[in-house]
N, C-alpha and C positions, 0 to 999 in steps of 0.2 A: 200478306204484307200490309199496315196499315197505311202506310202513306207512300205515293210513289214517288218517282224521282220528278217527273214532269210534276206533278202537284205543289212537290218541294218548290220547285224554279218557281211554278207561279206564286203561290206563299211570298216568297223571298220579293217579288220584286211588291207585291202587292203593301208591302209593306212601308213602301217608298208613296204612297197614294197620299195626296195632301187633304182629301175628302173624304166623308165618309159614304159610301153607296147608299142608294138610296135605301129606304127602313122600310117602307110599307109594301105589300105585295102588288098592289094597283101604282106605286112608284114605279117599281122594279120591271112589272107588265110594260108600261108603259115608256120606257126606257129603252127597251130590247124592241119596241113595235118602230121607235125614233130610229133605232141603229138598226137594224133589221129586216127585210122586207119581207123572208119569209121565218119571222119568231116563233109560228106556231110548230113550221116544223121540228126546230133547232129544240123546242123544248117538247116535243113528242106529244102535243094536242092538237084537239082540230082550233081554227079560225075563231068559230063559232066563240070555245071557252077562253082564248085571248078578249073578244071582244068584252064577253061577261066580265074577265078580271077588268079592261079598261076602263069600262062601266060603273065599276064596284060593284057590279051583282054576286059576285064572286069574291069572297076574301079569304075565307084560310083552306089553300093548298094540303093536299095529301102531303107526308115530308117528302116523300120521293123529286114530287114536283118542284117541292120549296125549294130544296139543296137545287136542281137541275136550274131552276130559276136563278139563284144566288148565283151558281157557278159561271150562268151565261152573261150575267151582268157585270162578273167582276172579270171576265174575260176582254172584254170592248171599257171600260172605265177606266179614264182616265189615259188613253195611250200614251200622249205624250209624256208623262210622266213615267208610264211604263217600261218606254222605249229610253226615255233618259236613264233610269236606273239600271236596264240592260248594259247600254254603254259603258256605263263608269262599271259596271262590275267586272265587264268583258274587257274592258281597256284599263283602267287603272286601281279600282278596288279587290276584285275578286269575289269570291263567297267564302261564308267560314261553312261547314258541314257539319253536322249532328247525329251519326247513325249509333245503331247499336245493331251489330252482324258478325256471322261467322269467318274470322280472317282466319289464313294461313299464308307461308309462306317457304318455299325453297329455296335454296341459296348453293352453297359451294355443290359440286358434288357429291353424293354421301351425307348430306347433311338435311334437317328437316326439323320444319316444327308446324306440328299439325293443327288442324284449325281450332280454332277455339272463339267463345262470342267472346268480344269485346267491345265497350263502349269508347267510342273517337270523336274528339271534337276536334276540328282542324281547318285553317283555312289554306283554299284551296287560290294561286296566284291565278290573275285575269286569265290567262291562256287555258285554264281549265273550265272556267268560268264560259268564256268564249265558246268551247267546244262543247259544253253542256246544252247552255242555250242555242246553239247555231243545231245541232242533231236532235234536238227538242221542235223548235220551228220545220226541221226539215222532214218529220215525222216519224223522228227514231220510235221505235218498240221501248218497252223498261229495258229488257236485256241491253238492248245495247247504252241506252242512257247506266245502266249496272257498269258495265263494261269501259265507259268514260272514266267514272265518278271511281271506281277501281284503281285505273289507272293514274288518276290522280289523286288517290289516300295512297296507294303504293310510291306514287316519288315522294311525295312530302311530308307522310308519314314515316312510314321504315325506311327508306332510305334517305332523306332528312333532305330532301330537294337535289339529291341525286349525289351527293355530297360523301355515301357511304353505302356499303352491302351493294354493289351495282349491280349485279349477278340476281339479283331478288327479284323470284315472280312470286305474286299474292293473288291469291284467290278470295273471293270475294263473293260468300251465298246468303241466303237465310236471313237477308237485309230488315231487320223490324221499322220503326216506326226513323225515315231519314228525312230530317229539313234542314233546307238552307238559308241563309239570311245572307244578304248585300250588305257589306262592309262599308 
């Protein structure tokens, strides 16, 4: 799967950030050293090549390291902001969603339409939003974040917010590239 569902959520609120992170790798070091106490571990070096990066003895990272940098950084940036755009998606915006995956779905008895890819764009109301982010913080696995986000393409997509086909389970695999954005 290229993107996962937890990456999606952060993407999404990341996007509500009023600054831009910091650009240079001896910024970004030195950033994570401010919020951090222990950085070296969090980005799987020793002490030692934190200090070099803070230093500037050190400036262009392996990529492994750069992305694991980037990632820690935008993790702790800007909370507040973070935490504000959590809210409003969770309480009154929602997320729109963007996957392209393999749906199916069963309905009456007897009856059946098997899975097929489809591309869905769809927003999902704050209560699903809520449930993503709340099982996301509380250390859901993808499956189970799969297993949310399912659940809410199946009300609001094929059953049109519950509105219609209410007997309708969707199965939900083979998820490719899913993001979300805060409305």
């Amino acid at each position: 799967m290229a993107d996962s569902i937890g990456d999606s959520l952060d993407a999404a609120l990341e996007g509500a950030f009023t600054r831009r992170i910091p650009q240079s790798v001896q910024a970004q070091i030195k950033y994570l050293v401010k919020q951090l106490k222990a950085a070296a571990e969090a980005l799987g070096v020793s002490q030692r090549t934190v200090e070099r990066y803070v230093a500037g003895k050190f400036k262009r990272p392996r990529a492994d390291l750069r992305s694991r940098i980037e990632r820690e950084v935008k993790k702790r940036w800007q909370p507040q902001i973070r935490a504000k755009a959590k809210k409003r998606a969770a309480s009154t915006a929602g997320l729109v969603v963007s996957t392209r995956a393999r749906f199916g779905f069963t309905a009456a008895p007897g009856t059946t339409d098997d899975t097929r890819i489809r591309d869905i764009t769809q927003a999902l109301p704050p209560r699903w939003a809520d449930r993503l982010f709340e099982a996301r913080d509380a250390g859901a696995n993808e499956q189970q974040l799969q297993r949310i986000a399912a659940e809410g393409l199946a009300e609001m997509y094929f059953r049109a917010g519950n509105t219609r086909a209410s007997g309708l389970g969707v199965e939900f695999t083979d998820v490719e590239p899913f993001r979300s954005s805060c409305r």
